[in-house]
Structure formats: C-alpha cells, structure tokens
ZATILUM-664897 format. One record per residue (C-alpha): x, y, z; residue number from 1. Coordinates in Angstrom, 1 decimal. Each point is the difference from the previous one (the first is absolute). Layout:
N
+--------+--------+--------+-----+
!      u !      v !      w ! num !
+--------+--------+--------+-----+
!      X !      Y !      Z ! NUM !
...
+--------+--------+--------+-----+
***
This chain:
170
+--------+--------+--------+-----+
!      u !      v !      w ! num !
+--------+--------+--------+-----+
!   12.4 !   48.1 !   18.6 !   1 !
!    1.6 !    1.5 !   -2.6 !   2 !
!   -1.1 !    2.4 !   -3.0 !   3 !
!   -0.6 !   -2.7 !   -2.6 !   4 !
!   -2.0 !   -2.4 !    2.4 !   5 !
!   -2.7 !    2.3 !    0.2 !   6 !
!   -0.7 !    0.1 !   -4.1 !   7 !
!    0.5 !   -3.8 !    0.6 !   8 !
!   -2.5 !    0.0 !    2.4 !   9 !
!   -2.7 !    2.3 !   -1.3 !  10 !
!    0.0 !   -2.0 !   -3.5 !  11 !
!   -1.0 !   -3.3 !    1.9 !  12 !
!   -2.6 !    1.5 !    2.1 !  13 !
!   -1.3 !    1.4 !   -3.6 !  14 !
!    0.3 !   -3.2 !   -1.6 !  15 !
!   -1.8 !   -1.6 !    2.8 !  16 !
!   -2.9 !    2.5 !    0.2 !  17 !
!   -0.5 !    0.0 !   -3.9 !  18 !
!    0.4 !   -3.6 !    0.2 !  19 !
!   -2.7 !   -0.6 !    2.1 !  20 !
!   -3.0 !   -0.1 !   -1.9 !  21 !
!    1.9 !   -2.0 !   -2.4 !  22 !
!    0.3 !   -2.5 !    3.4 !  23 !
!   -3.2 !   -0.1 !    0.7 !  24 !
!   -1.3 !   -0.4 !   -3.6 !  25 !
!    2.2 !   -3.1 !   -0.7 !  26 !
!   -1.3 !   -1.3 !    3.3 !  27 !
!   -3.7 !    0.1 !   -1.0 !  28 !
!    0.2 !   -0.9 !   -3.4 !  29 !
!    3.7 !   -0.9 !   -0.9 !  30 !
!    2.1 !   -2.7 !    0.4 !  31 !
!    3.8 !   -0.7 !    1.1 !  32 !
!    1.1 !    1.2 !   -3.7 !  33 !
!   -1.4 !    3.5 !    0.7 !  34 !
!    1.8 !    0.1 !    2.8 !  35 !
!    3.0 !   -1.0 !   -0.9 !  36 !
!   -0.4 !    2.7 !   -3.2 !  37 !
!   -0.7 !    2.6 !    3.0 !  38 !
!    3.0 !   -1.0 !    1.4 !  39 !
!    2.1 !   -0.1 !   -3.2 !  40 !
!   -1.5 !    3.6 !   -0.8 !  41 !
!    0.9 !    1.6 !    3.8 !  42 !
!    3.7 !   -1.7 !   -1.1 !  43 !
!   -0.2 !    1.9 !   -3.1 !  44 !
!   -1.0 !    3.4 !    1.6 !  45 !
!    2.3 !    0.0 !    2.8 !  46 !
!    2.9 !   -1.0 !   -2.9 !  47 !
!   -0.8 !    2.8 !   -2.0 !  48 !
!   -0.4 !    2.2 !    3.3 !  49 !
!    3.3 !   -1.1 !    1.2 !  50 !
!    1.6 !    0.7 !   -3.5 !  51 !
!   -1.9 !    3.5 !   -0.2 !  52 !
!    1.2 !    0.9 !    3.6 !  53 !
!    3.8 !   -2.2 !   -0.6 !  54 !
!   -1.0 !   -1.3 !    3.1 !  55 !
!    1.9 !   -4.3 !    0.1 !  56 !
!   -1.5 !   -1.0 !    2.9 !  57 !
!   -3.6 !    0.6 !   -1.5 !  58 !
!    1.4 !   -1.9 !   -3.3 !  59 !
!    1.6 !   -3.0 !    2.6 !  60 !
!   -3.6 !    0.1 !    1.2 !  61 !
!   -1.7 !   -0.1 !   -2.8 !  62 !
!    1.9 !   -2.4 !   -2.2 !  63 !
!   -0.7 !   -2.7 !    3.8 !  64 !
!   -3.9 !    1.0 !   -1.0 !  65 !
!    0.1 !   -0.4 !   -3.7 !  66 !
!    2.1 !   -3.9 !    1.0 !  67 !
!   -2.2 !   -1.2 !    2.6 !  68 !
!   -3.2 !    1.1 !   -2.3 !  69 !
!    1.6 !   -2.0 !   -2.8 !  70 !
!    0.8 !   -2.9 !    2.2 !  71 !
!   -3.6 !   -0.1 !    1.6 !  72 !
!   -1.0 !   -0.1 !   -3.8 !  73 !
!    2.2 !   -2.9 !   -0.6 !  74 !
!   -1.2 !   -1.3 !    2.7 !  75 !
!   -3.3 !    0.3 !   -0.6 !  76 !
!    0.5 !   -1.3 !   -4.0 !  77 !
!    1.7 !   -2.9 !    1.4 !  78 !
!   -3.0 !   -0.7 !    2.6 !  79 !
!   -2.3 !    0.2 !   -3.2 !  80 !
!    2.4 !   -2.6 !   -2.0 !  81 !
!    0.0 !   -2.3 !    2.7 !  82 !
!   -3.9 !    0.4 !    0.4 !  83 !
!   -0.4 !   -0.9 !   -3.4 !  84 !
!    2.3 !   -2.7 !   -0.1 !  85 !
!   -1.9 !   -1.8 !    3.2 !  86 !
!   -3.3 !    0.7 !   -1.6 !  87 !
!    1.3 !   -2.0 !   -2.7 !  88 !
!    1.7 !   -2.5 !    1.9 !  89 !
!   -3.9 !   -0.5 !    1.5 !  90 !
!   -1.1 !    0.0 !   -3.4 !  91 !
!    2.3 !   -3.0 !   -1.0 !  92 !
!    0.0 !   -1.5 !    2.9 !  93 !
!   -4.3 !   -0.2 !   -0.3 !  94 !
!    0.6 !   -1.8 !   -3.3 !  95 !
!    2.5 !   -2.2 !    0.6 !  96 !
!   -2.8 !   -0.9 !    2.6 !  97 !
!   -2.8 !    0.0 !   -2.6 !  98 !
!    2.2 !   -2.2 !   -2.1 !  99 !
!    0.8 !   -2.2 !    3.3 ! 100 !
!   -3.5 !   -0.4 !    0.2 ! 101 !
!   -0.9 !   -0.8 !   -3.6 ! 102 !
!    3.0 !   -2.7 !   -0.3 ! 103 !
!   -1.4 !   -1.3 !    3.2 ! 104 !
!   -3.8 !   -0.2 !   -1.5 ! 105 !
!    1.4 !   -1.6 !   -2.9 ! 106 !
!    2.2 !   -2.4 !    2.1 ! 107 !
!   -3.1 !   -0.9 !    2.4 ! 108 !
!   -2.2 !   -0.4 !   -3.2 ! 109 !
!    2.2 !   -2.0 !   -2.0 ! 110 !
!    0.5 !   -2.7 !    3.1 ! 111 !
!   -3.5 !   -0.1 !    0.7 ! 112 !
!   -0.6 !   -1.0 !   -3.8 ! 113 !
!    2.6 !   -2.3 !    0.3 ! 114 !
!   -1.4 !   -1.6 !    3.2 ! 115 !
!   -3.4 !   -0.1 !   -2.1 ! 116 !
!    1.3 !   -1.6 !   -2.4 ! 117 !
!    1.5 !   -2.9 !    2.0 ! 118 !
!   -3.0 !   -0.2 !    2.1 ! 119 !
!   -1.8 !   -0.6 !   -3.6 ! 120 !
!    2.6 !   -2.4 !   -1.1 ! 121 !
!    0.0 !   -2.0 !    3.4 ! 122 !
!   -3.8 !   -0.2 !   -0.2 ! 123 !
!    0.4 !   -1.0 !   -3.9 ! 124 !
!    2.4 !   -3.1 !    1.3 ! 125 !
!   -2.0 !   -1.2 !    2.8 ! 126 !
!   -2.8 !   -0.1 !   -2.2 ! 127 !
!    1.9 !   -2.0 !   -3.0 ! 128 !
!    1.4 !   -2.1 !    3.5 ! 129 !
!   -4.1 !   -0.4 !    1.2 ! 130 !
!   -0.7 !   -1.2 !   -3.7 ! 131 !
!    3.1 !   -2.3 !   -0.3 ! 132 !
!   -1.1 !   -1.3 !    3.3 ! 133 !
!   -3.6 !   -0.6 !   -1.4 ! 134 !
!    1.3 !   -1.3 !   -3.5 ! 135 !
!    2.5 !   -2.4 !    2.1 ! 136 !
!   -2.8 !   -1.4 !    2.6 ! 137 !
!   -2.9 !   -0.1 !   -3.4 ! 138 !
!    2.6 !   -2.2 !   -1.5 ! 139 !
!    0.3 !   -1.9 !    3.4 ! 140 !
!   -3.2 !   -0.7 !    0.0 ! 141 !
!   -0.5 !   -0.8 !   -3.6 ! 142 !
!    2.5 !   -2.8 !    0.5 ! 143 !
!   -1.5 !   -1.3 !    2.8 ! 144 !
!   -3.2 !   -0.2 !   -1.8 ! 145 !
!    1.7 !   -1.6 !   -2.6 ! 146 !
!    1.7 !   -2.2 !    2.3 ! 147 !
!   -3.7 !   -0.6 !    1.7 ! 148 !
!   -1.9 !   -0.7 !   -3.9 ! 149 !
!    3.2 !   -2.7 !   -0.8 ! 150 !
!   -0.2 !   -1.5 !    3.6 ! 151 !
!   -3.9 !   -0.3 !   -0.7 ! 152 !
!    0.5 !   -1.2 !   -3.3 ! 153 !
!    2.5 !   -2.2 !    0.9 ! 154 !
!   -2.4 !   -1.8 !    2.9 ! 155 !
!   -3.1 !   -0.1 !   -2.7 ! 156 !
!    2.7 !   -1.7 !   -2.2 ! 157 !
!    0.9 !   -2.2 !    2.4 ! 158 !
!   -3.7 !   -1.3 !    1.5 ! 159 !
!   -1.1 !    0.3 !   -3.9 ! 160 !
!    3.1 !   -2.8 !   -0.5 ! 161 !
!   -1.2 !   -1.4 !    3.3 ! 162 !
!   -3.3 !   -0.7 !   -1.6 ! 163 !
!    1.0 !   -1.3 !   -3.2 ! 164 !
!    2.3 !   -2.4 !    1.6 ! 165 !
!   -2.5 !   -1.2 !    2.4 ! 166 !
!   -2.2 !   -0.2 !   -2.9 ! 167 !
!    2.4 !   -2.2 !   -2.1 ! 168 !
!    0.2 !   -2.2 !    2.6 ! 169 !
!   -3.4 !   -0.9 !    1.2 ! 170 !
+--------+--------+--------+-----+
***
C-alpha cells in the first residue's frame, strides 16, 4: 500500500457512505435512471477528487464509472426504443387483424348475398319452368278437347248424314 492508495481509498468509502441514502432512496421510489445518475455523479466526484488530489488511477477509475453509467443509459434508452417499437409492432399487427377481419366480414357477406341471390333466381326459373310446364300441358289438353269436340262433331255429322241418306232412300 502505498501513500496515494489510502486518499484513493478513503474517497470511495466516502462516496459510498454519502451515497447510501441516495441507494436506498432510488430503490424505494426511483427507477434505473436515478441510478444510473447516482452512478454518473459518484464518477464525477471521484474525477474531480482524483484531479484535486492528481491522483490517475482514481481518474482511470472514474472515467470506467462515468462509461459503464453511460452505456447502462444507452442501454437502457435502447431497451425503451425497442419497447416502443414492439408496442407498436402489436399495435399494427392488431389492425392488420381488425382489417383481416373486416375484409373477411365483407368477403363472407358479399358470397352469402350472392348465394341469396342465386337461390332467388333458381327459385324464379323453376317457377317460370312449373308455369311453362302448366301452360305446355293446358295447351295439351286444350287440343285434345279440341280434338275430342271435332271427333264428336265429326260422328254427329256423320250419323246426321246417316240419317238423311237413309231418309232419302226410304
């Protein structure tokens, strides 16, 4: 141990003891920002220690402190990006579903018209076939009445010329 490892030495147990309540304040009601802040302040002390006492190694140290508290703060802005970015991600991906969903409705409502409508049309055609049928079997049996009145017509012609030739010739 030499003589400038005991300054070095007595400023961190001071930064850790007036630290403390700082610790134990960001743990109750602070987050990971106020602790890297703590950590970025201790950095800052022990720097300005180290330059007051033109002590390197406490610099060296405190310049390590002051990058890992800015990388845990990158890291933690970029956790907060990519958090955000999912969220919305989520959020698109929900209305691309909504609108899957919709286009589908439509889809599924637009065929079952369709297949009402050709259900309506089919029923239209078998009646027009049903009445064709009718119109085709009234005129069936028109003709065959007509058929039955001239085949009547023509035997009461016939006994009527029956009788007036019988008549003639008695």
């Amino acid at each position: 141990m030499n003589l400038r490892s005991i300054p070095r030495a007595a400023i961190g147990a001071y930064v850790k003891i007036a630290r403390l309540p700082f610790d134990q304040a960001v743990k109750l009601f602070g987050g990971r920002e106020s602790e890297i802040r703590l950590d970025q302040a201790e950095a800052g002390a022990r720097d300005t220690a180290g330059a007051v006492l033109g002590d390197d190694e406490l610099r060296r140290d405190a310049s390590r402190r002051r990058t890992a508290a800015d990388e845990r703060e990158e890291a933690l802005r970029l956790k907060a990006e990519a958090d955000r970015k999912k969220r919305q991600a989520k959020q698109r991906a929900q209305q691309r579903k909504r609108q899957a969903q919709a286009t589908e409705l439509r889809r599924k409502e637009a065929a079952d018209r369709e297949a009402a409508e050709r259900e309506k049309a089919l029923r239209s055609q078998e009646r027009a076939d049903r009445l064709e049928a009718l119109d085709d079997r009234a005129e069936a049996l028109e003709a065959e009445q007509d058929a039955l009145a001239a085949k009547d017509e023509a035997r009461r012609l016939k006994e009527s010329a029956g009788a007036v030739k019988s008549g003639r010739t008695s």
